[in-house]
Structure formats: structure tokens, C-alpha cells
KEKE-3310 file (N, C-alpha, C; in steps of 0.2 Angstrom, whole numbers, plus 5000, padded with zeros to 4 digits):
npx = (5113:5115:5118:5130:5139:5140:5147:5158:5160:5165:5173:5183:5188:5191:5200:5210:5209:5219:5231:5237:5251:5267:5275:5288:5304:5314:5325:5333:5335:5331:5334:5319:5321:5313:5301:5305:5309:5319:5317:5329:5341:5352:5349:5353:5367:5364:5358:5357:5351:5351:5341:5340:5328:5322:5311:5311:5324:5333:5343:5353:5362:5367:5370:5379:5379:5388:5392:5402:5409:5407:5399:5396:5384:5380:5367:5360:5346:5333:5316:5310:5309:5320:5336:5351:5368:5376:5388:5396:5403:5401:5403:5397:5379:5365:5350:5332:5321:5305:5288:5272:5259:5256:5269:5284:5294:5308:5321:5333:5348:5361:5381:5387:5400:5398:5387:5371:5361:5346:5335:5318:5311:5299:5295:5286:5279:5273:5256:5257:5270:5279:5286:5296:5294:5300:5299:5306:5308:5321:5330:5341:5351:5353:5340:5326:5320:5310:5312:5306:5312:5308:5310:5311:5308:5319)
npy = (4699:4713:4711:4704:4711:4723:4714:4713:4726:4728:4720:4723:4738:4734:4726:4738:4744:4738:4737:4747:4760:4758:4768:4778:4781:4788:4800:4817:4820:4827:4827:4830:4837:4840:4834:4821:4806:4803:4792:4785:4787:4800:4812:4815:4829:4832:4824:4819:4810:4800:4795:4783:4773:4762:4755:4736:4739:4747:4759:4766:4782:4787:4802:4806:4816:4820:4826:4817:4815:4813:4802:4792:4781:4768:4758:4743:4736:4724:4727:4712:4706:4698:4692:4704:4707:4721:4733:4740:4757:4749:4739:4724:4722:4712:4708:4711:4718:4720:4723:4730:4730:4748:4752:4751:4738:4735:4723:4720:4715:4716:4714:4720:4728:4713:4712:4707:4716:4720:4727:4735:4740:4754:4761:4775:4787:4803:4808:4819:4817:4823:4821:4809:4795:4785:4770:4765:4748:4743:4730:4725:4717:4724:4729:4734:4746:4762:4771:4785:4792:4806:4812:4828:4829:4836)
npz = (4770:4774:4785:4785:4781:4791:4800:4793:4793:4806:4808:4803:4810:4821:4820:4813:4826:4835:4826:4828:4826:4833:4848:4842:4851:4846:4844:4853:4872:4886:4903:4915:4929:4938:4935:4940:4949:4959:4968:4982:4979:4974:4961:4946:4941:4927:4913:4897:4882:4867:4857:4844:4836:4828:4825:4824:4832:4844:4846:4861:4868:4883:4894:4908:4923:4938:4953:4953:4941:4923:4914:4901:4892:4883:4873:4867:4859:4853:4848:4850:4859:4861:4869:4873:4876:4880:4884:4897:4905:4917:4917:4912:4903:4904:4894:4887:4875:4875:4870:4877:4873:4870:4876:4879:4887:4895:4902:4912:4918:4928:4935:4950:4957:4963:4967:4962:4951:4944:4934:4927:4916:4912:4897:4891:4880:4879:4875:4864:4861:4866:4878:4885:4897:4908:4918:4934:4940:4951:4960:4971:4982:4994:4992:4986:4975:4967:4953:4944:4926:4919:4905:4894:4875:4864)
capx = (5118:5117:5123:5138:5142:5139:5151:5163:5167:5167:5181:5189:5189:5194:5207:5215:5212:5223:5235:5240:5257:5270:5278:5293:5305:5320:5326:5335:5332:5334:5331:5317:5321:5308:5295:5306:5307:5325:5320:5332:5346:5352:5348:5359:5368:5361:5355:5354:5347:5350:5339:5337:5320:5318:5309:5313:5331:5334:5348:5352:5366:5363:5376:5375:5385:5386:5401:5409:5410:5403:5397:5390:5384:5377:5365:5355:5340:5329:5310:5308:5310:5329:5341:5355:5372:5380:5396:5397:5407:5403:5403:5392:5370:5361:5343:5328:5315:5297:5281:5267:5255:5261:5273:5290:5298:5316:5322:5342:5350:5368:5384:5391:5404:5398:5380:5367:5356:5340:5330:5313:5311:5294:5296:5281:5278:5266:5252:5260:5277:5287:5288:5298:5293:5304:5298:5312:5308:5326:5331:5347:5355:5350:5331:5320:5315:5307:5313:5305:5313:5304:5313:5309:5312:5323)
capy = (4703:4717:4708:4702:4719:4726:4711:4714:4731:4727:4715:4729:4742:4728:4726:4743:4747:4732:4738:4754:4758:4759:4772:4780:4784:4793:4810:4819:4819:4831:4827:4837:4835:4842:4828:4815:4803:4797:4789:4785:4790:4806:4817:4818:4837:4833:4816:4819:4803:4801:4787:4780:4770:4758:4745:4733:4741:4754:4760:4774:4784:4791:4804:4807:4821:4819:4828:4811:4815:4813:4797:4789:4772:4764:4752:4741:4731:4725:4726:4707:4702:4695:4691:4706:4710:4729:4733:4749:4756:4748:4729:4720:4723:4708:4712:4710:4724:4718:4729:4729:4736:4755:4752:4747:4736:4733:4718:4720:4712:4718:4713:4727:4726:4709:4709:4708:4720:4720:4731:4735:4746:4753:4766:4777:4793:4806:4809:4822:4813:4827:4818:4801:4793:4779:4770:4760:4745:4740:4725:4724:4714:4731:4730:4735:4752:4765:4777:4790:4799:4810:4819:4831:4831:4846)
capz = (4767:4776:4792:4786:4780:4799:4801:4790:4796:4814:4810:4801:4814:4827:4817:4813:4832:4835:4821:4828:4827:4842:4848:4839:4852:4843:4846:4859:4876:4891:4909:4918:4934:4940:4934:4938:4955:4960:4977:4987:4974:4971:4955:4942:4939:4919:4908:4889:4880:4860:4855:4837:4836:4820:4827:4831:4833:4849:4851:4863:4873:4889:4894:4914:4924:4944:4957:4953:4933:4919:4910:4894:4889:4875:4875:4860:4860:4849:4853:4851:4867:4860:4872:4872:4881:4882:4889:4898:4912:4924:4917:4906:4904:4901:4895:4883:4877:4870:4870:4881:4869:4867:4881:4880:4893:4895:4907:4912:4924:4929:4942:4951:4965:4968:4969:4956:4952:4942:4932:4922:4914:4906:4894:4887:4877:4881:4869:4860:4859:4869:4886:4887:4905:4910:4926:4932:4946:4952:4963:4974:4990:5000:4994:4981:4975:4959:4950:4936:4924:4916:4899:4887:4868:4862)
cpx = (5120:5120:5130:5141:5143:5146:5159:5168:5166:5174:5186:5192:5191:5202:5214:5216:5217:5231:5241:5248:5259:5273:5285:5299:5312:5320:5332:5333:5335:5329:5326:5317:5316:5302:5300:5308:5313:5325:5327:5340:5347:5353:5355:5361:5364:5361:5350:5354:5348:5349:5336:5333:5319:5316:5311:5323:5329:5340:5348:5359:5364:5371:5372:5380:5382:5394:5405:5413:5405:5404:5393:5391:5379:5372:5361:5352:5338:5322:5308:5306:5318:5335:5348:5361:5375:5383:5395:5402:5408:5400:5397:5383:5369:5354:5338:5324:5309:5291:5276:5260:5258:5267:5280:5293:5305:5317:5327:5342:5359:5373:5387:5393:5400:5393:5375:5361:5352:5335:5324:5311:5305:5294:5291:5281:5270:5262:5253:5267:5283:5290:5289:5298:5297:5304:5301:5311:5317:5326:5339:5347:5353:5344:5331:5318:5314:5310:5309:5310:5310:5310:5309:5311:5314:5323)
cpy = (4709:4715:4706:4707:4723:4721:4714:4721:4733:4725:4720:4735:4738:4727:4730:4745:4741:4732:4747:4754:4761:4765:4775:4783:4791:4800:4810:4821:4825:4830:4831:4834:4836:4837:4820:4813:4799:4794:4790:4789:4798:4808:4816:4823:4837:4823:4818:4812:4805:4795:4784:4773:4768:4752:4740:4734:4747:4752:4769:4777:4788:4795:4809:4812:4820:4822:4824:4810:4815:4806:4793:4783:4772:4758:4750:4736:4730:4723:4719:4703:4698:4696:4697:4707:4716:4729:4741:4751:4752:4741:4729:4721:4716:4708:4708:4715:4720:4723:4724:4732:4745:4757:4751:4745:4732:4729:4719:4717:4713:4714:4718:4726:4716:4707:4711:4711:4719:4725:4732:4740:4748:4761:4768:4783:4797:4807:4813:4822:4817:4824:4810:4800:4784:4775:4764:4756:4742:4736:4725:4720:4717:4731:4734:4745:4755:4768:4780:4794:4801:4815:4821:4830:4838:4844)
cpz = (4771:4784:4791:4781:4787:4800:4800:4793:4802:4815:4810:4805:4820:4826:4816:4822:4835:4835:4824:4830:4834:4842:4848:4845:4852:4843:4852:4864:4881:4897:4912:4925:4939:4942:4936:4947:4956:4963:4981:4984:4972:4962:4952:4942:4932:4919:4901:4888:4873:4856:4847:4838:4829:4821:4821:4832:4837:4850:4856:4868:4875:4891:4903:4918:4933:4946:4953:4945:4930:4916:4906:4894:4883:4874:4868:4860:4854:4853:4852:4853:4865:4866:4868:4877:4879:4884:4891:4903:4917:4923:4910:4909:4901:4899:4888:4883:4871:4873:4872:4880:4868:4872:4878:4886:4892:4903:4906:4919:4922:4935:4942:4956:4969:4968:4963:4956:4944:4942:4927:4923:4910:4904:4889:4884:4879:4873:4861:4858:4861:4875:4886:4896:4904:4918:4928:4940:4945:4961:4966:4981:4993:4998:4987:4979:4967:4958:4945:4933:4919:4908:4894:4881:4868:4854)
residu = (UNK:UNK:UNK:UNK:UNK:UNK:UNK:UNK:UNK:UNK:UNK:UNK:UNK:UNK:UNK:UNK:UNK:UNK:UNK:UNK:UNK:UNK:UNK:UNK:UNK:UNK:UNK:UNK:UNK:UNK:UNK:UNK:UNK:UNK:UNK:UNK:UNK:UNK:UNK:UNK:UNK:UNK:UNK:UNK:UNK:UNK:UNK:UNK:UNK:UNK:UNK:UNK:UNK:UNK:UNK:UNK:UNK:UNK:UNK:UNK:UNK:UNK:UNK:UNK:UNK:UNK:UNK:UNK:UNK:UNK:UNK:UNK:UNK:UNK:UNK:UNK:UNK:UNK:UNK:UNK:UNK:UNK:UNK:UNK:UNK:UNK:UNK:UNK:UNK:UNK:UNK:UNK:UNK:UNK:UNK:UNK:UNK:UNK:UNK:UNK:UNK:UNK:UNK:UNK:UNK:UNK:UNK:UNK:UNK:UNK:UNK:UNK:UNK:UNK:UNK:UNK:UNK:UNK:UNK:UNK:UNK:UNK:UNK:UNK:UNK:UNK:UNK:UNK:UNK:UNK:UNK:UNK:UNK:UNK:UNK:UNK:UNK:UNK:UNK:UNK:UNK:UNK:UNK:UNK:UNK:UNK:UNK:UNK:UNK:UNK:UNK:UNK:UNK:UNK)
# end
């Protein structure tokens, strides 16, 4: 009896660590440029983010300011891994986001002038839910490289 009581709440805490919920990540965003890694790419001048998080619905607009202007888009997944398209400036996003335990990963694949570019995206939350990390492997014609960005909640 008293074994399958030891059992019983093994399963059970097997279970809830299992069960834990994902990470929420809605709010408003503000680039730190500081913690974040453009490669080869140059920095934004700004990059706010305002993303509503009801799993399995993200949506989020990034609103990005560079010499060349300023620019926002739009984007909406669901965490299911569901096939979705976006329209943004600069063409159509083809993509899907599913979770990788407490991760989020977003697969896209875009054309731009021509050539197709390829992105994943793996989006985390720091412990205390102020710092979104976004570590972004992209694919192009011209080669391969990472990005971080790093934002803070405001």
C-alpha cells in the first residue's frame, strides 16, 4: 500500500513538472541594444515590439526606425506549428511557430529581390519575464548568419 502511494505521487509530480505553463509573451517591447548581436547587419536607430500572447494566438507589431525610415509590420501565428502567411512590406512571410518546451520557435521563409531568405527564430523569456531574447538563424544566397535581439519590457 504504501508503494503504490510513493508511486502515486511520483506520477503526480512527473506530471505537474511536465504540466508547466508556457511562457506569456505579451507586453511591450523596447530594444536594448546594448545586449543584442546584429552581426553583420547594422543596428536599428529603435525597435519596439507589441505582442499580444493567448496561446496559441501571437500576434505582434514590430515598428523599426533606420537612416532609410521608419517601419512596421505585423505578423500572426499560432503556437501550433499551423502553417501561416503575413504580408508586410516588403512581400509575403511564410512561416509556422510551435514550442520547444518553454521556447518558442518560429520557422519563416520569405522572397526578397529575388532570392529566398530563411529564418528561425527561437524566442525566450528571462526568468523574471523582463527580458525577451530572440535568437534569429537566417539563410540567404550570400551565406548564413545569427542575430540576437535582446528587448526589454516597459
Amino acid at each position: 500500500m504504501q508503494r503504490r502511494l510513493v508511486l502515486a505521487a511520483a506520477c503526480t509530480l512527473i506530471g505537474l513538472a511536465g504540466a508547466q505553463a508556457k511562457p506569456n509573451f505579451s507586453g511591450e517591447w523596447k530594444l536594448n541594444a546594448a545586449k543584442s548581436d546584429f552581426g553583420p547587419m547594422p543596428a536599428p536607430d529603435k525597435m519596439d515590439r507589441k505582442i499580444t500572447h493567448e496561446d496559441p494566438s501571437l500576434k505582434y507589431s514590430t515598428t523599426q526606425a533606420s537612416p532609410q525610415g521608419e517601419v512596421t509590420s505585423e505578423m500572426a501565428y499560432t503556437t501550433d506549428g499551423k502553417p501561416t502567411t503575413n504580408k508586410t512590406a516588403r512581400g509575403e512571410v511564410t512561416g509556422s511557430a510551435k514550442w520547444d518546451g518553454d521556447v518558442l520557435t518560429i520557422g519563416s521563409k520569405r522572397e526578397f529581390q529575388g532570392m529566398e531568405i530563411t529564418q528561425n527564430e527561437r524566442w525566450s523569456l528571462s526568468d523574471d519575464g523582463k527580458m525577451l531574447t530572440v535568437n534569429n538563424k537566417i539563410n540567404t544566397p550570400q551565406g548564413d548568419f545569427e542575430i540576437k535581439i535582446v528587448m526589454d519590457k516597459q
